[in-house]
C-alpha positions in Angstrom: 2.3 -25.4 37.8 0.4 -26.0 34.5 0.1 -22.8 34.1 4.3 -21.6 33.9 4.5 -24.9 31.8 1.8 -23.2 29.4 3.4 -20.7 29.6 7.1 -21.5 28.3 5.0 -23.8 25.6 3.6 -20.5 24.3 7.0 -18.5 24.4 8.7 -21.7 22.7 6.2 -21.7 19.8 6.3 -18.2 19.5 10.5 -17.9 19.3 10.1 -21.2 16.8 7.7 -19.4 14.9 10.1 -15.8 15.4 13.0 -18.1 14.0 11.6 -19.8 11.2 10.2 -16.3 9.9 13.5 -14.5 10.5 15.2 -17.7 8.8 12.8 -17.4 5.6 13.2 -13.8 5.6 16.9 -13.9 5.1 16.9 -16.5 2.5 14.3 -14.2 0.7 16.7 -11.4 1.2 19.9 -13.8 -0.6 17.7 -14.2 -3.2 16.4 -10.9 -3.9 20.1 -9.5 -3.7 21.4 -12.5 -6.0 18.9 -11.3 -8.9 20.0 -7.8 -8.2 23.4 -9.1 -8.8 22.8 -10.9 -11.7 21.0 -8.1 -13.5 24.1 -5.6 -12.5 26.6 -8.3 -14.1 24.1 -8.7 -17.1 23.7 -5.0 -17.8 27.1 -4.0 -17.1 28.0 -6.6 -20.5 30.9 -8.5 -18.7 32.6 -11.1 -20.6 33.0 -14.7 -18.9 36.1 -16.0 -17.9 36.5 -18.3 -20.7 36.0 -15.7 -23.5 38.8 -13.8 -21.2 40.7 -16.4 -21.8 40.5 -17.0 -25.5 41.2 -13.6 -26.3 43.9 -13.7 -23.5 45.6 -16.7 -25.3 45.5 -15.0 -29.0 47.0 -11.9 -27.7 49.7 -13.8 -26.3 50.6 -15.8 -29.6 50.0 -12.1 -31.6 52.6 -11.1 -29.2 55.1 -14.2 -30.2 54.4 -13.7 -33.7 55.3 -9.8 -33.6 58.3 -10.6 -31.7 59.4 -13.1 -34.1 58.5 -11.1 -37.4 60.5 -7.8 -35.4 63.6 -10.1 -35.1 63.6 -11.0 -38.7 63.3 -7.7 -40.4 66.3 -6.5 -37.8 68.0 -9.8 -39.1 67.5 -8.8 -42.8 68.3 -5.0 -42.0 71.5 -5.9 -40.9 72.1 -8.3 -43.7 71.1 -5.1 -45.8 73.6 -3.1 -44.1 76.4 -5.5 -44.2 76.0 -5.9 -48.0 76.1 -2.3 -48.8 
C-alpha cells in the first residue's frame, strides 16, 4: 500500500515540477516575443499616438484656415467682377 501511495507522491511531484517548468517557459517565451516586438516597433520609426494626434489637430485647423482664406478670395473675385 505504501508503495502505490509512493508512487502517486512521485508522479505528483513530477507533473508539479512538469507544470511549473512549462509555466516558466511560456512566460520566458511572452517575454522574449515582447522584446522582439518592441525592437520591430522601434526600427520600423512609428510615431506615438499623441504625436499622431498633434499633427492630426494642425492639419485639421490648416484645413479650416484654407477653407476660410478660399471663401474670401471667391468673395473678393466676385466683388471684382461685379465692379467691372
Amino acid at each position: 500500500m505504501q508503495t502505490t501511495s509512493s508512487v502517486f507522491d512521485d508522479l505528483a511531484r513530477l507533473m508539479t515540477g512538469a507544470m511549473g517548468m512549462a509555466q516558466g517557459m511560456g512566460d520566458e517565451a511572452k517575454s522574449f516575443m515582447r522584446t522582439q516586438a518592441d525592437r520591430f516597433v522601434a526600427e520600423m520609426d512609428l510615431v506615438s499616438r499623441d504625436e499622431f494626434e498633434a499633427v492630426k489637430e494642425l492639419a485639421a485647423a490648416a484645413r479650416a484656415e484654407a477653407d476660410a482664406l478660399r471663401e474670401r478670395v471667391e468673395a473678393l473675385e466676385a466683388a471684382l467682377r461685379d465692379r467691372a
